[in-house]
N, C-alpha and C positions, 0 to 999 in steps of 0.2 A: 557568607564566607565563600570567594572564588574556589575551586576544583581547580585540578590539573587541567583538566579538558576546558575551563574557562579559559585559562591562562594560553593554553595554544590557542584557539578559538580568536581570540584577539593576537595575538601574534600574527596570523595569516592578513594576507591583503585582502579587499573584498571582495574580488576575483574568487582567491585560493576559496574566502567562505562561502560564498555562493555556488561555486564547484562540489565543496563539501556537502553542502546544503541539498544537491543536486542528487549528488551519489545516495545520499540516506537516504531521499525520497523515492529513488528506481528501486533502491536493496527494499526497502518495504513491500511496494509496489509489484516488485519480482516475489516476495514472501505471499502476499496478500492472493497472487494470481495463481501459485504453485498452490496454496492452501484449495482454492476455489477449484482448480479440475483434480486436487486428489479428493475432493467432496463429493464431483460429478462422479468419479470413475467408480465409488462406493456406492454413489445412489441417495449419496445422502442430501445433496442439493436442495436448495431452498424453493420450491415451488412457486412461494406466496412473492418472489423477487422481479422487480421490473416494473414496467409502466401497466396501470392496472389496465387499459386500454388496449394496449398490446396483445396483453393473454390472450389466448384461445377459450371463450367462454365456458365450453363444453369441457375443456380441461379442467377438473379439479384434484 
């Protein structure tokens, strides 16, 4: 069963959707990145994150 948000979703040209498509992935992206340095600013930050090559070995 189509949704509302189906029904506009194809109403847009594929411009409009890909524009759409566009914005939801920055507003994430913007969410995802806000979330990550109010982690850093707490300390709570992932250590074990990145390339494991990268690390500083003596950090653990």
């Amino acid at each position: 069963m189509a949704t509302s948000k189906d029904k506009a979703d194809k109403a847009l040209s594929p411009t409009e959707q890909r524009k759409a498509r566009e914005a939801a992935k920055l507003k994430e992206n913007l969410k995802r990145r806000k979330q990550q340095a109010r982690a850093r600013r707490a300390g709570d930050a992932e250590s074990e994150s990145g390339i494991p090559a990268a690390r500083d070995p003596e950090m653990k």
